[in-house]
C-alpha positions in Angstrom: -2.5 37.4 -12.9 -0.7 40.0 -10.5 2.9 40.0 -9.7 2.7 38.5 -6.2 0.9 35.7 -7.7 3.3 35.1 -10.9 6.0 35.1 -8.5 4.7 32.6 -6.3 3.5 30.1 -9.3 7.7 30.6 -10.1 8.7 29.5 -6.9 5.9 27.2 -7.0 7.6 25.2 -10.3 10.7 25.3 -9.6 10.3 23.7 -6.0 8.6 21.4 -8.0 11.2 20.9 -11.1 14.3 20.6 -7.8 11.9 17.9 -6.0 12.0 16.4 -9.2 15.7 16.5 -10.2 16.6 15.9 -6.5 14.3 12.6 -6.7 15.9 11.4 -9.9 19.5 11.9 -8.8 18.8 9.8 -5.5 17.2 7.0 -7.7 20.1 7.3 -10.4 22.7 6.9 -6.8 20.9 3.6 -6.3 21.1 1.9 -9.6 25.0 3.0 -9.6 25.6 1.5 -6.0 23.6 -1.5 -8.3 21.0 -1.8 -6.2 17.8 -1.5 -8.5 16.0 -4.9 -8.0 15.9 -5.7 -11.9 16.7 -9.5 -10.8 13.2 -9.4 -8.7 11.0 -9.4 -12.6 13.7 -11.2 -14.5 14.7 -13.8 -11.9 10.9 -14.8 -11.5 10.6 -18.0 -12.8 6.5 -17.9 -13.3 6.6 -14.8 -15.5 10.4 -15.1 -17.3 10.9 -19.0 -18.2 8.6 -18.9 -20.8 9.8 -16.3 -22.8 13.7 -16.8 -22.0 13.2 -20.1 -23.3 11.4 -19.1 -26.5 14.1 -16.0 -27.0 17.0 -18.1 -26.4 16.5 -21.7 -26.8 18.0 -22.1 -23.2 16.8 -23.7 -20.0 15.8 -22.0 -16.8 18.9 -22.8 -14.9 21.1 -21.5 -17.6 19.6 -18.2 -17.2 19.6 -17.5 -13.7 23.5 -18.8 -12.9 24.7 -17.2 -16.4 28.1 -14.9 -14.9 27.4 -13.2 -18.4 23.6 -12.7 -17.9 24.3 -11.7 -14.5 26.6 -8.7 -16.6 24.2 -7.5 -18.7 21.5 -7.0 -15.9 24.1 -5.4 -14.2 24.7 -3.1 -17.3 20.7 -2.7 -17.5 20.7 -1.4 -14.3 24.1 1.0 -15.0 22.1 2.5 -18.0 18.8 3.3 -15.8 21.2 4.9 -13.9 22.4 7.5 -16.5 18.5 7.7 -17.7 17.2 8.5 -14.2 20.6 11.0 -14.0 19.5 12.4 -17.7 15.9 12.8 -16.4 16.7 14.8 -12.9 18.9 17.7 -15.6 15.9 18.1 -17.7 13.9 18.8 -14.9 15.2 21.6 -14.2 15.7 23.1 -17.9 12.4 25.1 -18.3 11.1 24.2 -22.0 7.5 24.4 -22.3 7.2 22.7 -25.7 5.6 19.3 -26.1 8.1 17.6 -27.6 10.6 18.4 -24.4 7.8 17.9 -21.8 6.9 13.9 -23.0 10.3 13.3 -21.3 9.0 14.2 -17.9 5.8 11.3 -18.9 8.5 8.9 -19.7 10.3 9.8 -16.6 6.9 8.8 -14.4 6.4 5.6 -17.1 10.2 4.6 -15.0 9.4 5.6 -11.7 6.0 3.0 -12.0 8.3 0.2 -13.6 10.4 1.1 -10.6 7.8 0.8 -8.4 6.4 -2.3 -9.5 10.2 -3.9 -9.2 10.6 -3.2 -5.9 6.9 -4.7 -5.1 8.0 -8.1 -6.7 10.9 -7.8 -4.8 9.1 -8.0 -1.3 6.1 -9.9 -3.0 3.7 -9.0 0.0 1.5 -5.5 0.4 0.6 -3.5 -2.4 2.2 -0.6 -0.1 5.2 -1.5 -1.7 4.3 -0.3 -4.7 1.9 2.7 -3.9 4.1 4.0 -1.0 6.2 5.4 -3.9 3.1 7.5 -5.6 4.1 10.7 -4.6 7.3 9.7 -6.3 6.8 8.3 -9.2 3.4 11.3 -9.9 6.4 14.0 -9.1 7.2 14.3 -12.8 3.4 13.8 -13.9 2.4 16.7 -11.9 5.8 18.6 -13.3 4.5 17.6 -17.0 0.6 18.8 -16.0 1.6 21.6 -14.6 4.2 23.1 -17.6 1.2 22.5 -19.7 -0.5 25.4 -18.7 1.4 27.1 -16.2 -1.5 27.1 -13.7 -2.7 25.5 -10.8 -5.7 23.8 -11.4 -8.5 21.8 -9.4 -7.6 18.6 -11.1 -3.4 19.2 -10.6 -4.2 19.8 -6.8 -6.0 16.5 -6.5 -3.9 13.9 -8.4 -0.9 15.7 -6.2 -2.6 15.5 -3.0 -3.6 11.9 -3.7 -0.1 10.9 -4.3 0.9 12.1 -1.2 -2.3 10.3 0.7 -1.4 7.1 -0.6 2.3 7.4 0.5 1.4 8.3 4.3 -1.6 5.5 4.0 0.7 3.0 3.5 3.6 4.3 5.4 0.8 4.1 8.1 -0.1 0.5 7.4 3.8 -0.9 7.5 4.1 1.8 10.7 0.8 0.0 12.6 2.2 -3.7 11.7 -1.2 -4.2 9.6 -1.3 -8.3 8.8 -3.4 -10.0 6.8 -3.4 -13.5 5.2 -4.1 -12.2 1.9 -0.7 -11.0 0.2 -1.5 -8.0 -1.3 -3.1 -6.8 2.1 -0.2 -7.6 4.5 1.7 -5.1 5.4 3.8 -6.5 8.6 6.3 -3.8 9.9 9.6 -4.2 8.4 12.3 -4.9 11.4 13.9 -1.8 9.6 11.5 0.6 10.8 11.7 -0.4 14.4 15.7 -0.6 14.6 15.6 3.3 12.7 13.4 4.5 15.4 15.7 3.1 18.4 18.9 4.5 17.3 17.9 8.0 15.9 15.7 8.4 19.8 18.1 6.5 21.6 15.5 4.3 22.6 16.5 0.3 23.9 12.8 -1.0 24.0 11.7 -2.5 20.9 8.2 -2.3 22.4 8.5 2.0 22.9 9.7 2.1 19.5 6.9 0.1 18.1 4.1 2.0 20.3 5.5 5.3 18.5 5.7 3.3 15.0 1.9 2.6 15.5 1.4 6.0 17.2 3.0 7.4 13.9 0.8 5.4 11.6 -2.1 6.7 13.2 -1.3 10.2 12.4 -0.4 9.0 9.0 -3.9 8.2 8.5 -5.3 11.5 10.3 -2.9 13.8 8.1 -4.0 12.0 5.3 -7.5 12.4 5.3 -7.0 16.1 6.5 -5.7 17.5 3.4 -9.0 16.5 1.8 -10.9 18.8 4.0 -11.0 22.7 4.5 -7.9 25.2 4.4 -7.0 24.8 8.6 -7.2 21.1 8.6 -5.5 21.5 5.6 -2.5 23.2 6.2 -2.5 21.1 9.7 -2.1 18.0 7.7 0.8 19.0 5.1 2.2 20.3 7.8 2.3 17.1 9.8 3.6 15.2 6.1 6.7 18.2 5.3 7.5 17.3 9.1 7.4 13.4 9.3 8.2 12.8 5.3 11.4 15.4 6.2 12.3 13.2 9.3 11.9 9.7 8.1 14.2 10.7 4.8 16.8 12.0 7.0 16.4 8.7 9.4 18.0 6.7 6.6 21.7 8.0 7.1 21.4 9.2 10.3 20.5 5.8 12.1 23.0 4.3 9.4 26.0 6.3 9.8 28.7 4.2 10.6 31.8 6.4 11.9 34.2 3.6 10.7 33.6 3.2 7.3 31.7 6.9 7.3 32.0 7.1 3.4 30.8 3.5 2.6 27.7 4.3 4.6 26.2 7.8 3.3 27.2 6.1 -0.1 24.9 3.1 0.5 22.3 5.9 2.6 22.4 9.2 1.3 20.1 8.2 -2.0 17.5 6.5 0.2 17.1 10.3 1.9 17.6 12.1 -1.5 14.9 9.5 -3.6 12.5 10.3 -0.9 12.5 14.2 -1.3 8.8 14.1 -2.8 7.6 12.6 0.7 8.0 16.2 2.2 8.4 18.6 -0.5 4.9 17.7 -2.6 3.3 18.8 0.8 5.9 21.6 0.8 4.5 22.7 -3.0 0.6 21.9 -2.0 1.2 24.3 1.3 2.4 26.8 -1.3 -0.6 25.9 -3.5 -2.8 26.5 -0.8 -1.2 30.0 0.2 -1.7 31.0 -3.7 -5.4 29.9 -3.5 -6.6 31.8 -0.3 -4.5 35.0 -2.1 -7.3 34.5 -4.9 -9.8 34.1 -3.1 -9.4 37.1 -1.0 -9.0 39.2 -3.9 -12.0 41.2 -5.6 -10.4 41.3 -8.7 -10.9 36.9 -8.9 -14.2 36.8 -6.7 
């Protein structure tokens, strides 16, 4: 390995260990402002009632008006908050041993449970849950990559398919993709349109849903282009670091709220910070790229 290329695998992991620590601290933000949807498993009737009543030898109703329940969820979601805060400081302390790394596994294990919470809370279109793959994979990739200090065929691939799954679903929510089977509806959130109005300035819901669906197409496109060779490539991460860069910053910019300025970039500033991965795993894959074509242009690794 030559210098240029040991200096680019540095950048390379420490772009990814910030992405990471970035990420946690935006998620840790959230659960503080108590906003984790814990209450979405634990308030589910079908799946809780059995064992709440086998644990505590209390009806359902008891459970779910409890004001000292309702305080320990709270406190449940206080403590994922340090966890998620503990997780984004040892990302970015550079131990390679095994022991250390597992943290970064039990970092992702949170990320899916996190995931999964927020899919139950909406309890339509799988998107919900897979839209945050390039997310919750951040710290697998982080843990894969530390192993070996290399970037291998099978690293590139899980990343890049986090990253497809993201924009494929973004796409699907941004195209207003309906279906009568749960899992497969994914109806544009009213969200997206109003976000799209206010950062353009534009007073036509319809304009700002042509460019939603407009958006979702290239979604797709950019998606399937980073499967293909080095120019399409490079056209599609660019397109992701571009859009995932602008629809993070959307959050608090169509948000802001000059009278109660600090109240807002509380409640906003997370949403932008938790989606860092959206941009900057394209942003490490365009650098994983540039390292590749180096190689390959170089007698000494043909």
């Amino acid at each position: 390995m030559n210098n240029s290329e040991n200096k680019q695998l540095v950048i390379f992991e420490w772009l990814l260990r910030a992405t990471c620590a970035v990420m946690f601290i935006g998620h840790s933000w959230v659960c503080f402002n108590g906003q984790m949807p814990l209450r979405a498993l634990l308030w589910d009737e079908n799946i809780m009632s059995g064992i709440i009543t086998k644990m505590s030898g209390q009806d359902w109703n008891w459970w779910v008006t409890s004001p000292d329940i309702d305080n320990k969820i709270n406190h449940c979601v206080m403590i994922q908050g340090f966890l998620f805060l503990l997780f984004a400081a040892l990302s970015l302390i550079p131990i390679r041993k095994r022991l250390y790394r597992s943290i970064y596994l039990i970092g992702f294990i949170n990320l899916v449970f996190l995931a999964f919470l927020k899919y139950m809370d909406n309890r339509i279109g799988i998107g919900n849950l897979l839209e945050h793959a390039s997310q919750f994979i951040c710290p697998l990739v982080l843990f894969l990559f530390t192993a070996r200090n290399n970037l291998n065929g099978s690293l590139e691939l899980l990343a890049k398919i986090s990253v497809a799954l993201t924009f494929i679903f973004h796409g699907l929510f941004a195209i207003n993709f309906g279906h009568d089977w749960n899992w497969l509806n994914h109806t544009r959130p009213g969200h997206f349109t109003e976000m799209v109005m206010i950062c353009l300035g534009i007073n036509e819901e319809r304009s700002a849903n042509q460019i939603l669906f407009i958006a979702g197409i290239l979604d797709f496109l950019a998606a399937i282009l980073i499967f293909t060779h080095t120019k399409l490539i490079k056209m599609g991460l660019l397109y992701m670091i571009l859009w995932g860069l602008l629809t993070a910053m959307a959050r608090p910019w169509a948000h802001f709220n000059k009278s109660s300025a600090i109240e807002s970039l509380n409640n906003w500033i997370p949403e932008m910070l938790y989606r860092t991965p959206h941009f900057a795993i394209p942003l490490c894959l365009l650098l994983a790229l540039k390292i590749k074509c180096a190689n390959d242009s170089d007698p000494i690794h043909r």
